[in-house]
VOROPA-450154 format. One line per field, with one value per residue (C-alpha): residue number from 1; z, y, x. Coordinates in pm, whole numbers, m for minus. Each point is the difference from the previous one (the first is absolute). Layout:
<pts>
num = NUM | ...;
zz = Z | ...;
yy = Y | ...;
xx = X | ...;
</pts>
This chain:
<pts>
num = 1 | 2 | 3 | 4 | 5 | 6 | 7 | 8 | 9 | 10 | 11 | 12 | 13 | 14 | 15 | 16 | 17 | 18 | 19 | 20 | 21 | 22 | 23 | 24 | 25 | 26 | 27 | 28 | 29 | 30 | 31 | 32 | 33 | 34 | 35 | 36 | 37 | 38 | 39 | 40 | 41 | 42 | 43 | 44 | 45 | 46 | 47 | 48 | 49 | 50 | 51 | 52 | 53 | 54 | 55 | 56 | 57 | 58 | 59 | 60 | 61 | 62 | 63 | 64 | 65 | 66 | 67 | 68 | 69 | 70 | 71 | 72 | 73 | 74 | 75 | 76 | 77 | 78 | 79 | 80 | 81 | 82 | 83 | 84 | 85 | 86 | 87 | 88 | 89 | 90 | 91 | 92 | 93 | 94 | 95 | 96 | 97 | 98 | 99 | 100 | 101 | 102 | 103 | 104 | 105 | 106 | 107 | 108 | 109 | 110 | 111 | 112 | 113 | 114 | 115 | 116 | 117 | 118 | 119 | 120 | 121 | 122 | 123 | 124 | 125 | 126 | 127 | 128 | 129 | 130 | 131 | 132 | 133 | 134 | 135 | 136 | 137 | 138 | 139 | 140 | 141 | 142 | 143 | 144 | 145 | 146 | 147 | 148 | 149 | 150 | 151 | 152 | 153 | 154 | 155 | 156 | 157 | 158 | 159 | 160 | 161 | 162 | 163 | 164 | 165 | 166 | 167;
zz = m29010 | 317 | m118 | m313 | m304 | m341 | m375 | m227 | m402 | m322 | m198 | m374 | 91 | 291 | 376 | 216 | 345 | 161 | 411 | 139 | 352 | 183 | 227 | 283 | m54 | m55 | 354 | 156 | m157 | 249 | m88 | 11 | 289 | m122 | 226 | 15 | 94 | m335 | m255 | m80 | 25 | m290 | 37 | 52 | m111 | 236 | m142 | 311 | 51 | 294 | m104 | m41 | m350 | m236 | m246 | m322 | m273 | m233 | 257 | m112 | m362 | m211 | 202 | 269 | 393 | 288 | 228 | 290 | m78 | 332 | m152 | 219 | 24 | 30 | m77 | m174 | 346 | 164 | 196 | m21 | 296 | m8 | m289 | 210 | 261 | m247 | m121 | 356 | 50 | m228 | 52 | 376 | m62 | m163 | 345 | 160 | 149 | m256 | m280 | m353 | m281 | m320 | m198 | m396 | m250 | m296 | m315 | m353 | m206 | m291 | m169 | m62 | 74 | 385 | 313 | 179 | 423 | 140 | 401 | 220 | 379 | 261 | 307 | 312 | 284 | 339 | m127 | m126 | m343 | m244 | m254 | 261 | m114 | m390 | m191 | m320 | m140 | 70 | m156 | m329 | 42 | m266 | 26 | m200 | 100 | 269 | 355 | 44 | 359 | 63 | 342 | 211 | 333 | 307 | 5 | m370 | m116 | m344 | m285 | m87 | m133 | m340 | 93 | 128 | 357 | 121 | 355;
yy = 13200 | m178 | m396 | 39 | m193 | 165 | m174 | 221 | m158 | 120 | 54 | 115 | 173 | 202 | m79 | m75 | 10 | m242 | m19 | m293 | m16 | m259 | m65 | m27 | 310 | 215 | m137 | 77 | 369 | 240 | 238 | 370 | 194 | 289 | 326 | 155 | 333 | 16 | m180 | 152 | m218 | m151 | 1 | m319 | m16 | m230 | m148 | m194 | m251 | m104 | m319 | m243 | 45 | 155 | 263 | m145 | 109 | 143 | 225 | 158 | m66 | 397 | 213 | m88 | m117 | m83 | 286 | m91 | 130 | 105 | 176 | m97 | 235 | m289 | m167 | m330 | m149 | 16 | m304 | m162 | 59 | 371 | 35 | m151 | 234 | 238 | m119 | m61 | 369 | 120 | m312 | m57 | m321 | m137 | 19 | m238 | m302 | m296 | 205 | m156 | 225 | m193 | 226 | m36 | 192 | 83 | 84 | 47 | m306 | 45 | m284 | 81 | 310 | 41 | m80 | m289 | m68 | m147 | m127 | 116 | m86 | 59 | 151 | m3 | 252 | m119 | m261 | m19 | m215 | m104 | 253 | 338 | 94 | m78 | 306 | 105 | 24 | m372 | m57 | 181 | 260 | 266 | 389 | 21 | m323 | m8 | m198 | m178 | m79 | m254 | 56 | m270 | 79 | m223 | m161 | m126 | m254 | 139 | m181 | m201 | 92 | m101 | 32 | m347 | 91 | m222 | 51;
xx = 4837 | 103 | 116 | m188 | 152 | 48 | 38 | 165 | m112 | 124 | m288 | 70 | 319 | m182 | 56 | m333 | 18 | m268 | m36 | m162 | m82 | m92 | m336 | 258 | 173 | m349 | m127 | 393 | m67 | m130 | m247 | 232 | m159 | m205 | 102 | m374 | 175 | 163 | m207 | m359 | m277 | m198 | m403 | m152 | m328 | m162 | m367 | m189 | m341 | m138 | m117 | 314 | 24 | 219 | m128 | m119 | 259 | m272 | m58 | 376 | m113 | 0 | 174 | m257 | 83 | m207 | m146 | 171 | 348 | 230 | 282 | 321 | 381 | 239 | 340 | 42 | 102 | m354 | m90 | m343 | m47 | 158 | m274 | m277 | 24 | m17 | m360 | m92 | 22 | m227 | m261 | m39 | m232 | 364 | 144 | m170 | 173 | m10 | m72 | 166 | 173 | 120 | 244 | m25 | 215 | m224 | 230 | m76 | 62 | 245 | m130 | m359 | m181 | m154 | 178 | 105 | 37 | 247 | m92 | 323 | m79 | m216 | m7 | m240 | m88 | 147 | 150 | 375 | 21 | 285 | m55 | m11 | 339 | m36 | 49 | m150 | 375 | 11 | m315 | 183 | m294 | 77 | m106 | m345 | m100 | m339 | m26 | m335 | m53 | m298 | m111 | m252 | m96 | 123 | m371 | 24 | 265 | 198 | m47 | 233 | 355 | 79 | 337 | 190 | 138 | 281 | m88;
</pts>
């Protein structure tokens, strides 16, 4: 666990081993390379709009999901922008110069019943961004959970993020 600290406490006569690891060592932590020649892929279930905006989450509500599921063979080191060429192969509208894809994981929420989404990054056609190489492992995208990709054409602005950028 590369630099990571441990406490060992005695807790009613049995030993607990507790790791803590700090912000800084999670961000010095490389993600392990996946060897795509070895590991089999997961599917990705990919759900997709054309308007800027996310699928409503009652539309995942009772074992129901959108009708415009792409169903994606892939590792858990796709790119954004590996995964939006992907898209841009099976809509050719997509490939259009300027054209916007917000990435979304949609997960089901252990709290309440239903899912929640959780915005990841963006990417845009002809254009290189700062979240083309963000992977769904860094995202902590788990197998079972969906991708909902909001896609606006280059002649409409997207709406806007509810996600702070720093940049």
């Amino acid at each position: 666990m590369g630099g990571a600290r441990r406490d060992i406490r005695e807790r009613r006569g049995k030993m607990a081993v507790e790791s803590r690891v700090t912000q800084e060592e999670i961000k010095k932590e490389p993600e392990k390379p996946i060897d795509r020649e070895k590991t089999c892929p997961l599917l990705l279930r990919v759900f997709t709009t054309n308007n800027g905006r996310h699928h409503r989450m009652d539309e995942f509500s009772r074992g129901n999901v959108p009708s415009s599921e792409l169903q994606i063979y892939t590792w858990m080191d796709a790119t954004l922008k590996e995964l939006t060429s992907l898209v841009k192969e099976v809509y050719p509208e997509a490939r259009k110069k300027g054209t916007h894809f917000n990435f979304a994981i949609v997960f089901t929420d252990l709290k309440r019943p239903g899912y929640r989404v959780k915005e990841i990054g963006s990417t845009m056609s002809g254009r290189k961004g700062t979240d083309d190489s963000m992977t769904l492992q860094s995202q902590k995208f788990q197998i079972g959970d969906y991708l909902d990709i909001a896609i606006t054409p280059p002649n409409r602005a997207p709406p806007p993020s509810s996600r702070m950028r720093p940049y």
